[in-house]
TISE-661609 format. One record per atom (N, C-alpha, C): residue in three letters; x, y, z. Coordinates in steps of 0.001 Angstrom, whole numbers, plus 500000, padded with zeros to 6 digits. Layout:
AlaXYZ...
END
This chain:
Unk424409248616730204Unk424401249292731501Unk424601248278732625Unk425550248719733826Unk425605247880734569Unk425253248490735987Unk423963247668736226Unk423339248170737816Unk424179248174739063Unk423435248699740074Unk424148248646741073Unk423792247023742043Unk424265246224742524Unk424332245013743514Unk424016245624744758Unk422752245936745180Unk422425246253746352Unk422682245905747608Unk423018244502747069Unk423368243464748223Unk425000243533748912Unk425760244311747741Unk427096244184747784Unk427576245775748385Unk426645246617747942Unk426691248113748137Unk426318248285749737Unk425140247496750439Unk425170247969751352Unk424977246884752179Unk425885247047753289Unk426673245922753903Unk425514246164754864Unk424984245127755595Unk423966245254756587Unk423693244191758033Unk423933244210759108Unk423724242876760008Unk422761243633761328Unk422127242986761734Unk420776243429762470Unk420842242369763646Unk421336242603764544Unk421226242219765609Unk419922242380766521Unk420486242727767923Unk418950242872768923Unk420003244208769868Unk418858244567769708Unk419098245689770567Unk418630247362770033Unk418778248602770457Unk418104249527770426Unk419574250671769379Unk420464249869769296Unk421302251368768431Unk421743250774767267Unk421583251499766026Unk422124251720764634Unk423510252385764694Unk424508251618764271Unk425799252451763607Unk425615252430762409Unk426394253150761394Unk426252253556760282Unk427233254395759955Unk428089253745758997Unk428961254511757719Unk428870254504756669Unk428146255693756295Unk427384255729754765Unk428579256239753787Unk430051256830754409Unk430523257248753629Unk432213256521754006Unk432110255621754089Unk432958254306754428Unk433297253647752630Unk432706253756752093Unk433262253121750580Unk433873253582749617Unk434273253005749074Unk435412253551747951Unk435023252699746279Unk434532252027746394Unk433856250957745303Unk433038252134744245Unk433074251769742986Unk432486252480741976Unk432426251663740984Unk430960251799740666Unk431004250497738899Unk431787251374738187Unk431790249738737456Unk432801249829736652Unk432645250450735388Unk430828250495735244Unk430351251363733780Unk430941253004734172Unk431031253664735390Unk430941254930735607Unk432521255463735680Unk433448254355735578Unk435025254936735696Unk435227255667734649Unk434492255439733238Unk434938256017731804Unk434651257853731853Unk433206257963732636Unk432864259251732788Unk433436260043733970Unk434159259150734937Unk435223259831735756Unk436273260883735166Unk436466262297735840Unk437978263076735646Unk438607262876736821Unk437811262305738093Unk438645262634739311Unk439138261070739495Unk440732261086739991Unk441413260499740195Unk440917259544741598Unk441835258262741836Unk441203257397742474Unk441922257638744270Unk442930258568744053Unk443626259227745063Unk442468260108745794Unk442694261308744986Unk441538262690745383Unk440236261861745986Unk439977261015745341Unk438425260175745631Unk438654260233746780Unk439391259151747716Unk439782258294748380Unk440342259419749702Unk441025260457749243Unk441070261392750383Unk439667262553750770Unk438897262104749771Unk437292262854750899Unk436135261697751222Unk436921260710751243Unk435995259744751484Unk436259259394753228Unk435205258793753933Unk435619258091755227Unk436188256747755581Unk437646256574755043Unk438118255445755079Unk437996254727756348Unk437625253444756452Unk438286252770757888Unk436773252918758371Unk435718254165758818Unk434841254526759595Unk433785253141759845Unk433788252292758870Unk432695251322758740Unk433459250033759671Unk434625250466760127Unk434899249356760804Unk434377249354762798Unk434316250769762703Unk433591251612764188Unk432129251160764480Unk431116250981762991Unk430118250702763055Unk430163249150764519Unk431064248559765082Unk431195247519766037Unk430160247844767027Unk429954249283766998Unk429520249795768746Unk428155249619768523Unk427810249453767410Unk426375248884767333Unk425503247887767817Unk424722247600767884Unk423615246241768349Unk423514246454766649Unk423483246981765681Unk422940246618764230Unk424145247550762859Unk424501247149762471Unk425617248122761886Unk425090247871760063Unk425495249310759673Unk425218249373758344Unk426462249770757889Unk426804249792756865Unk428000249888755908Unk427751250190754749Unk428208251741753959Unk427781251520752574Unk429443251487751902Unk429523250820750918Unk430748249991750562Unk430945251194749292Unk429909251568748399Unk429982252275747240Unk430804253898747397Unk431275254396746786Unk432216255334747080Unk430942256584747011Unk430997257830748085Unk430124258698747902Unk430149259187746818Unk431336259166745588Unk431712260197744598Unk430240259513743013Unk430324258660743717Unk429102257513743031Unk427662258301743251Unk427571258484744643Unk425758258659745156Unk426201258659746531Unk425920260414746921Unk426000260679747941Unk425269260504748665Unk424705259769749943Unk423733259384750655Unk423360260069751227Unk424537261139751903Unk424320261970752996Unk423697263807752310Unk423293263481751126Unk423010264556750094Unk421433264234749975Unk420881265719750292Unk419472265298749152Unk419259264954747863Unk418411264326747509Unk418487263691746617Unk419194263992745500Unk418484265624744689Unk418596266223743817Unk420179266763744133Unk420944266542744632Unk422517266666745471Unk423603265596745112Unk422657264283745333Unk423566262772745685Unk424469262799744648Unk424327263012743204Unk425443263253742184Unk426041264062742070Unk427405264298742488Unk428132266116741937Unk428098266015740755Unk427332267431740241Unk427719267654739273Unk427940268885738717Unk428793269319739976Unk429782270570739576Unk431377270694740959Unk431913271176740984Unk433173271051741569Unk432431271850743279Unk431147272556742876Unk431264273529744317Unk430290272529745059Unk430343271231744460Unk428818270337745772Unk431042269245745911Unk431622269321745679Unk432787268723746066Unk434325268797745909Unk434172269568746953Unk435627270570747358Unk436724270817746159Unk435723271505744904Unk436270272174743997Unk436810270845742905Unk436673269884743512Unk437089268374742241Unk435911268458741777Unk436553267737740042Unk435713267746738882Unk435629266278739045Unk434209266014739079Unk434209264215739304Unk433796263704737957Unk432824264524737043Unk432781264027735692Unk432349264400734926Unk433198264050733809Unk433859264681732522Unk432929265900731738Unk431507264759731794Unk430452265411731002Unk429079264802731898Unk427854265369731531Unk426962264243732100Unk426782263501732014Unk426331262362733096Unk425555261314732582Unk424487261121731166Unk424558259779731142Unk423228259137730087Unk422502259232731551Unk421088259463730265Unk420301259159731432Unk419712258162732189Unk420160257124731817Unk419701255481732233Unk420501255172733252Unk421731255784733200Unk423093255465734094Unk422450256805735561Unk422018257654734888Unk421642259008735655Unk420335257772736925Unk419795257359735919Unk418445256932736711Unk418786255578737524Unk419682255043737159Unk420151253708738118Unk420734253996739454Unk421130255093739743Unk422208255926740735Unk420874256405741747Unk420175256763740598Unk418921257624741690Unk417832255907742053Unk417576255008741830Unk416974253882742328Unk417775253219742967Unk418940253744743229Unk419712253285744576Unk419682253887745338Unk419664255104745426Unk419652256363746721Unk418053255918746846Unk417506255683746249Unk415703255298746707Unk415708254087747392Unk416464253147747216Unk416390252142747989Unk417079252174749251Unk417886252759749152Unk418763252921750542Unk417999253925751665Unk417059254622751248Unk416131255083751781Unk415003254450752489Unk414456253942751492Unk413114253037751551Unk413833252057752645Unk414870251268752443Unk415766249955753006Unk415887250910754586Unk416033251779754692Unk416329252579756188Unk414860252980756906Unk414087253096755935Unk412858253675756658Unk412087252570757097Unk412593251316756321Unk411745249785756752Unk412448249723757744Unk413652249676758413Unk414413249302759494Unk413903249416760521Unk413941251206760353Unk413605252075761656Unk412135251935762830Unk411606251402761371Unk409823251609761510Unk409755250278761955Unk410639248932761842Unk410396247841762586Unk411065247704763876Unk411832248364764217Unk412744248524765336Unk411711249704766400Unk410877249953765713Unk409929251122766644Unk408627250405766944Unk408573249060766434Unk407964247640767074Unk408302246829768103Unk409658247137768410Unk410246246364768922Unk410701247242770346Unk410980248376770351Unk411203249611771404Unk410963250557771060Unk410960251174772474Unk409684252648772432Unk410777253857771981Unk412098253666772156Unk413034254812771914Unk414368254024771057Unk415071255064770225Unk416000253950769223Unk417268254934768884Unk418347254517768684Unk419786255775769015Unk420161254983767375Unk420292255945766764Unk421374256130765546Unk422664256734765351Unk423744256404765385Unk424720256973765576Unk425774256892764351Unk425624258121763720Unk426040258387762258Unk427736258393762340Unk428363257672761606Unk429863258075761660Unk430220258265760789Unk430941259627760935Unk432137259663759683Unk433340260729760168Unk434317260760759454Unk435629261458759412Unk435746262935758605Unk436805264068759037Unk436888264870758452Unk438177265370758021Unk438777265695757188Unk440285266329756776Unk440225267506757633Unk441153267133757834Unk442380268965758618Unk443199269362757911Unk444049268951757250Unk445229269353756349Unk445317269801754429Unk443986270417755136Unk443783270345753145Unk444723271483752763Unk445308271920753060Unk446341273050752594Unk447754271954751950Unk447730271143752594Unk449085270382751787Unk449451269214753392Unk450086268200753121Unk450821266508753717Unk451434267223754553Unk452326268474754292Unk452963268728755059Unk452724269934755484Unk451539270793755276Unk451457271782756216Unk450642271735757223Unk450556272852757864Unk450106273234759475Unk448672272719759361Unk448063271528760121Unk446648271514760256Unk445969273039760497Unk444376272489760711Unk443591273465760833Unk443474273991762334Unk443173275101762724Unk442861275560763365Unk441987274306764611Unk442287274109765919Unk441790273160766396Unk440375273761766997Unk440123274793766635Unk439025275696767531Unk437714275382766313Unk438182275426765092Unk437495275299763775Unk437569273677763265Unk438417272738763706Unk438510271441763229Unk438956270980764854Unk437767270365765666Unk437715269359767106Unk437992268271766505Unk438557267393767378Unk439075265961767217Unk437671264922766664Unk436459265649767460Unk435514265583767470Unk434139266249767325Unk433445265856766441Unk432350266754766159Unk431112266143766205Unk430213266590767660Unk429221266092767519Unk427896266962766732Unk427482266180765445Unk426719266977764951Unk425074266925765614Unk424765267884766604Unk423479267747767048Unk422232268703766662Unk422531269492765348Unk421405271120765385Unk420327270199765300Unk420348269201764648Unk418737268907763766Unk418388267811765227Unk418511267742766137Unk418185266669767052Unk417192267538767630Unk415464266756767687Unk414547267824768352Unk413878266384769082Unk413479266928769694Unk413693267626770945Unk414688267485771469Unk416176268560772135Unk417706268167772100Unk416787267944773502Unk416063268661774554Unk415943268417775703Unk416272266991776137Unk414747266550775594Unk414718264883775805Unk415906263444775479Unk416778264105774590Unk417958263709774098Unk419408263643774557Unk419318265004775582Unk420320265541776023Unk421490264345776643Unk421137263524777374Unk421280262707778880Unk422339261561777751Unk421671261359776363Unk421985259999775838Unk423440261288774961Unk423608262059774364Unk424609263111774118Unk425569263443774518Unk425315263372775902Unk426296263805777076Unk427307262663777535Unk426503261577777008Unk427517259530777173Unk428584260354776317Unk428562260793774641Unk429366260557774181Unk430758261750774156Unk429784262838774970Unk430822264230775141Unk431770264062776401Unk431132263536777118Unk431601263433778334Unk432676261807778299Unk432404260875777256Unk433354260058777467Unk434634260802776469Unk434221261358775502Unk435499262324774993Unk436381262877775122Unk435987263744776028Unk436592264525777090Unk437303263583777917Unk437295262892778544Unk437495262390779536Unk439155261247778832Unk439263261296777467Unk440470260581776960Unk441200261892776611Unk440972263318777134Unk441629264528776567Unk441563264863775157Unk440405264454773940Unk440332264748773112Unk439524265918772926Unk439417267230772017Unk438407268260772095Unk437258267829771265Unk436306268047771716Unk434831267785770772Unk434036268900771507Unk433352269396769785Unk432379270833770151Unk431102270330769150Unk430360270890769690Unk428691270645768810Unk428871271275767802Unk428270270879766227Unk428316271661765370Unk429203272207764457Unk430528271795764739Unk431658272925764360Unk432860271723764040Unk432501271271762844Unk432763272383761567Unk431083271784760894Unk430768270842761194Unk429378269660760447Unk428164269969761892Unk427032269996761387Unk425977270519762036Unk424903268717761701Unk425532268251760431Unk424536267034760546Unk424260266791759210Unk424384265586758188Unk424252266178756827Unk422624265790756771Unk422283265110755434Unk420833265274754956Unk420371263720755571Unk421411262933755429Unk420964261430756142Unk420255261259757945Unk421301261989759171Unk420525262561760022Unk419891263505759983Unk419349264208759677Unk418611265564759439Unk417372264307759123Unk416972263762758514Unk416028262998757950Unk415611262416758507Unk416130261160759370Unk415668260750760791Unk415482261320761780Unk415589262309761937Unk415344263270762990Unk414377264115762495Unk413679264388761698Unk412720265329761266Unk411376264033761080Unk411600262931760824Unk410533261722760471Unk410311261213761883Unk411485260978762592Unk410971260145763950Unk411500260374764787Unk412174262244765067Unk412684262817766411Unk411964262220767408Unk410763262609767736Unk410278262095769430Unk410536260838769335Unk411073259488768694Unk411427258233769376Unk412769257783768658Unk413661258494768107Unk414764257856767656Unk416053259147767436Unk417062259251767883Unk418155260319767798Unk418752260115767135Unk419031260914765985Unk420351260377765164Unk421446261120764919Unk422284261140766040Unk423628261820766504Unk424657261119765348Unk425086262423764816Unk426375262388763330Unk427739262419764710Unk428278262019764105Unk429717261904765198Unk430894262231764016Unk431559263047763533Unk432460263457763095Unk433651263286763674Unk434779262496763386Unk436070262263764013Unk437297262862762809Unk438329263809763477Unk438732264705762270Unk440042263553762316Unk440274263323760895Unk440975262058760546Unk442885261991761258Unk442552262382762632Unk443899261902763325Unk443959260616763313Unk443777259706763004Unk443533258288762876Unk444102257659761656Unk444728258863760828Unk445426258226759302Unk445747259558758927Unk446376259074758133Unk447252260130757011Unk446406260367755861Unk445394261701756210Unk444645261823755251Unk445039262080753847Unk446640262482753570Unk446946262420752215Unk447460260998751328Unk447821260103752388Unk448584258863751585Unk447425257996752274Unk446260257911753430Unk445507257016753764Unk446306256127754631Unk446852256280755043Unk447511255347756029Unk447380255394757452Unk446995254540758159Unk445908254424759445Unk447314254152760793Unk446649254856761395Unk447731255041762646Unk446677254136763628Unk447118252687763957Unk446193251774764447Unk445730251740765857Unk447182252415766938Unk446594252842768212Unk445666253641768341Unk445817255084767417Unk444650255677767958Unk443327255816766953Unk443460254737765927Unk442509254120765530Unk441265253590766609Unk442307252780767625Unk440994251690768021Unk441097252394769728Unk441783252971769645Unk441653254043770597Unk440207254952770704Unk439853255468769569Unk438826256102769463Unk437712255061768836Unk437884254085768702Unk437214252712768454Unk436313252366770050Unk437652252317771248Unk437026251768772284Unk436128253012772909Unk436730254644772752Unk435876255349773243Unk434283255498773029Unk434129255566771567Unk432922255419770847Unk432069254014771453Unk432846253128772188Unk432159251856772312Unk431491252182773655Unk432573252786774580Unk432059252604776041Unk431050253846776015Unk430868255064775338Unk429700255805775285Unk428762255271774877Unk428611254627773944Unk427839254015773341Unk426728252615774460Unk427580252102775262Unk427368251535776434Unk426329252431777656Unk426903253592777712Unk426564254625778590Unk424978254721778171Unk424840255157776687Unk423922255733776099Unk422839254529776365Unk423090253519775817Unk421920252550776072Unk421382252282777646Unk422317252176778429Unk421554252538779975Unk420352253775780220Unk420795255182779212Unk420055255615779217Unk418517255640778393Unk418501254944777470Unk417708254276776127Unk416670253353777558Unk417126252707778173Unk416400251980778884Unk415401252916780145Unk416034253733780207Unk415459254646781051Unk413817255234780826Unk414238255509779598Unk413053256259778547Unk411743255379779147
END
């Protein structure tokens, strides 16, 4: 059996300051014991994954990176979730063959435990350090799943931008640091709506239910105009285009972090 390299799986640098970036679904990496029990191809993988997103993590004072491919151990899944193991927990792909052994089953799950435990030590020392703390979840979404060359989605049902805020409580108290990133959105003519099509997966939902009154953890969904979600190929202007927007909200937001 070959474990997971914790060290290699999750990319980590901790600066000073009050905001977490984070792309938990930024990797594409899969041991090498688990390719044999793979059916899904390294293509299909690779187009529901968030390519590129871990390079955004910049706008951070502390950036996390998980390098391991979600199709591995979904982070953003409850626990009993983190493995598909049926086609309807992942957009109808068969990821593998048969089940796991269970040793291979249990190495997958003492990584989703550590990446946990490894986040809840973070948070809880950074809430030593300041009284209020901004997490800002990134990831990407497909529009074109009908086919390369047909008609995207509906732009009313797939925004350029999706800020996922249901699980943010108190939104009141939150509102002011939210509004940095809607309002710098807007303001480059891109559409972004709350909620729609992603509401927030299980990774914010979690920080926000453990340490809402002192830490927000706003999911930011960017629907993958930024590459060619069927061949992966990154369109670099408005790559870092939406690189610098995310930065200067992000700027905004901490003026307000200081406020608190």
């Amino acid at each position: 059996m070959i474990s997971i390299n914790y060290n290699k799986a999750i990319k980590f640098k901790s600066g000073k300051g009050q905001v977490l970036a984070t792309a938990i679904h930024h990797g594409h990496n899969v041991r090498s014991d688990l390719l044999k029990y793979f059916a899904i191809n390294q293509q299909d993988r690779l187009r529901e994954e968030d390519p590129y997103t871990g390079n955004w993590t910049n706008i951070g004072d502390h950036q996390l990176i998980i390098e391991q491919s979600r199709f591995e151990c979904d982070l953003n899944r409850q626990r009993d979730e983190a493995i598909y193991k049926d086609p309807s927990q992942s957009w109808g792909l068969k990821v593998y063959q048969k089940d796991l052994p269970f040793h291979t089953h249990q190495s997958i799950m003492d990584y989703y435990d550590y990446f946990y435990t490894f986040v809840k030590s973070f948070l809880d020392s950074q809430l030593k350090k300041h009284s209020h703390f901004l997490v800002i979840d990134l990831h990407s979404y497909n529009h074109r799943r009908k086919g390369p060359k047909e008609e995207p989605g509906d732009i009313d049902l797939n925004p350029d931008f999706n800020l996922g805020t249901f699980y943010i409580k108190p939104y009141q108290k939150w509102s002011k640091v939210i509004e940095c990133f809607e309002e710098e959105i807007k303001s480059h003519d891109f559409v972004v709506r709350h909620n729609v099509p992603f509401k927030g997966g299980d990774f914010s939902q979690w920080i926000n239910k453990n340490w809402g009154g002192k830490i927000c953890a706003l999911t930011i969904e960017v629907k993958k105009i930024y590459m060619d979600e069927w061949t992966g190929k990154i369109d670099r202007a408005t790559f870092d285009k939406i690189n610098n927007i995310l930065g200067s909200a992000t700027l905004k937001a901490k003026s307000i972090l200081n406020e608190f």
